[in-house]
C-alpha positions, 0 to 999 in steps of 0.5 A, spaced: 500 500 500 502 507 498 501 512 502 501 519 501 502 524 507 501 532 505 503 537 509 499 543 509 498 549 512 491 551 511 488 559 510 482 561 513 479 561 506 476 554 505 477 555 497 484 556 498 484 550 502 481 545 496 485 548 490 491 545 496 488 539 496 486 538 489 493 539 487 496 534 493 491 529 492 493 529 484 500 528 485 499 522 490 495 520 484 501 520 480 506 518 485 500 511 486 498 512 491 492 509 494 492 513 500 492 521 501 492 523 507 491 531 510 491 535 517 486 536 521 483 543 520 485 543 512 478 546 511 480 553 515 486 554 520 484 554 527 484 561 530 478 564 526 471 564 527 469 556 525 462 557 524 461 560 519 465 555 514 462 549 517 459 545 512 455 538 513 459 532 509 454 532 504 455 539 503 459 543 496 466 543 500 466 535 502 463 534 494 468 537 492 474 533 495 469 527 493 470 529 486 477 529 486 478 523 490 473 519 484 477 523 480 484 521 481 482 513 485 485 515 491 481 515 497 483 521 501 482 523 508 482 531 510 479 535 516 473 540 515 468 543 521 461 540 520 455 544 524 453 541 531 448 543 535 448 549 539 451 553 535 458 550 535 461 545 530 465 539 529 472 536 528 470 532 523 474 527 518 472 526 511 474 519 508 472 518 500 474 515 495 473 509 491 468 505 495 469 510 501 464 513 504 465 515 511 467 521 516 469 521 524 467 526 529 474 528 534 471 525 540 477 528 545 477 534 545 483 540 546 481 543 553 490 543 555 495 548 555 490 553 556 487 552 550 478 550 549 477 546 543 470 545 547 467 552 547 466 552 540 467 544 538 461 539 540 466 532 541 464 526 537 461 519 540 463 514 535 470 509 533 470 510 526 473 505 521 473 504 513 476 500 509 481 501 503 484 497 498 482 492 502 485 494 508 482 495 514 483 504 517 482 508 524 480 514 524 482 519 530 484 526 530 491 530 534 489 530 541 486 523 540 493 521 540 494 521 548 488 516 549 491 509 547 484 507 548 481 509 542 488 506 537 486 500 541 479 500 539 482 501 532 485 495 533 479 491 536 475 492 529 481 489 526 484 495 523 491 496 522 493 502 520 490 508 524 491 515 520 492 520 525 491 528 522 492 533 527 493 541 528 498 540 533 499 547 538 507 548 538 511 550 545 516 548 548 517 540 548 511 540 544 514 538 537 518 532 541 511 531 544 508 529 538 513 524 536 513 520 543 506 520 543 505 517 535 510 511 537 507 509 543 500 510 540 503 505 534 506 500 538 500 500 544 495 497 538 500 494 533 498 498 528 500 503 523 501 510 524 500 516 519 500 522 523 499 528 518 500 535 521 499 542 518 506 545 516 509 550 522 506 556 519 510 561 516 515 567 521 513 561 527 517 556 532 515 550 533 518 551 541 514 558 541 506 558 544 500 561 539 494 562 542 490 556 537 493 550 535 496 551 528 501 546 527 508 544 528 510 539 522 514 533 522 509 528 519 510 521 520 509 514 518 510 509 525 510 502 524 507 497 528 513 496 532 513 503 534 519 505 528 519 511 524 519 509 517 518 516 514 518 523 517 517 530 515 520 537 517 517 542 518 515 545 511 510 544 507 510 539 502 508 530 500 512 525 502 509 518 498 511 511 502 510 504 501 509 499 506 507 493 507 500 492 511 501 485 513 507 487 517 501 488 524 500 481 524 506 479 524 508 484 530 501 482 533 504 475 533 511 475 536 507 481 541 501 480 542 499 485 547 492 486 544 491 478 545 494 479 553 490 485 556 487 484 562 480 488 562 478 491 565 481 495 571 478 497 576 480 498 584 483 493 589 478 490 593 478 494 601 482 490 606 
């Protein structure tokens, strides 16, 4: 299977956005790619009204990553803001392609370092996989990345690759962060990892805080070992990788942690 990670870095202008997208969905085509994965956020950064550009996924924005997926063949997974009750939005992920047709809603918000995603995002309720090329896909977004749980959930519903788009908030560690958490979340599940971040904005520093979290670079593919196998600076840019989607069984065999769970937990009975 091949894979393209595209690192963007969105605008607020959602038609700016897509012609990006189109233009890296068709040279993952080129590069025979089956896969086309972009950021949370792709639809518009964070840090400007989401409301206004929330769109349902049948809507005129989804139509149009749609096409281009039905265009190129490749199935391409990108973040946008649906309407949610309330006023707010949702942190919604888009999958279409060929055969694919699905979306997953952020289920774990970014209320930390003095951020809150809440006040303006409604978090979703529901795993998500999809199927492509034959091989099973989770689907989680940024902040998702610091609840094993989910990845493992992932697994469970025999999925062995997990996509991980994010808008990671830089500071300091921050970058360093992300990659620890991406390796561990990879070997937690025996799972794949594609981890896609918006690009570290121009005039930024991946160790400087910004009031919203507009990524950081450093795009990465982990294996189910845990082992990088391709990553990204901080630049804009598409790296294509080929790998092998069979290589999570044959972890899952020599380190069945999955198979060794003991659940659940709960707390030691009184004395």
């Amino acid at each position: 299977m091949r894979i393209s990670l595209c690192q963007t870095a969105s605008t607020d202008q959602p038609g700016e956005n897509l012609a990006e997208i189109r233009r890296c969905v068709r040279r993952a085509a080129d590069e025979g790619a089956d896969l086309a994965v972009l950021p949370e956020a792709a639809m518009a950064r964070f840090g400007v009204p989401l409301g206004p550009v929330a769109e349902t996924v049948d809507g005129a924005w989804a139509g149009a990553v749609r096409e281009v997926a039905l265009e190129t063949g490749v199935t391409v997974v990108a973040g946008m803001f649906t309407p949610a009750p309330g006023g707010r939005v949702a942190n919604t992920l888009l999958a279409t392609g060929p055969g694919v047709s699905g979306h997953y809603d952020k289920i774990h918000l970014y209320d930390a370092f003095g951020y809150r995603e809440s006040d303006t995002v409604a978090a979703g309720r529901r795993v998500v996989t999809v199927d492509v090329a034959g091989v099973r896909v989770g689907l989680a977004t940024c902040y998702d990345v610091r609840f094993p749980e989910l990845f493992r959930a992932h697994a469970d519903a025999g999925a062995v690759l997990s996509l991980l788009p994010a808008s990671w908030g830089s500071g300091p560690g921050k970058g360093d962060q992300w990659e620890l958490l991406v390796r561990a979340r990879a070997l937690d599940a025996t799972v794949w990892l594609a981890a896609v971040d918006q690009a570290l904005p121009a005039g930024t520093e991946a160790e400087a805080p910004t009031p919203a979290p507009n990524g950081v670079g450093r795009s990465l593919l982990v294996g189910p070992d845990g082992v990088v196998r391709a990553r990204m600076d901080g630049e804009p840019g598409l790296l294509t990788v080929e790998f092998d989607p069979a290589e999570a069984a044959r972890v899952r065999k020599a380190l069945p942690v999955l198979a060794n769970r003991r659940l659940p937990l709960g707390p030691s009975p009184a004395a």
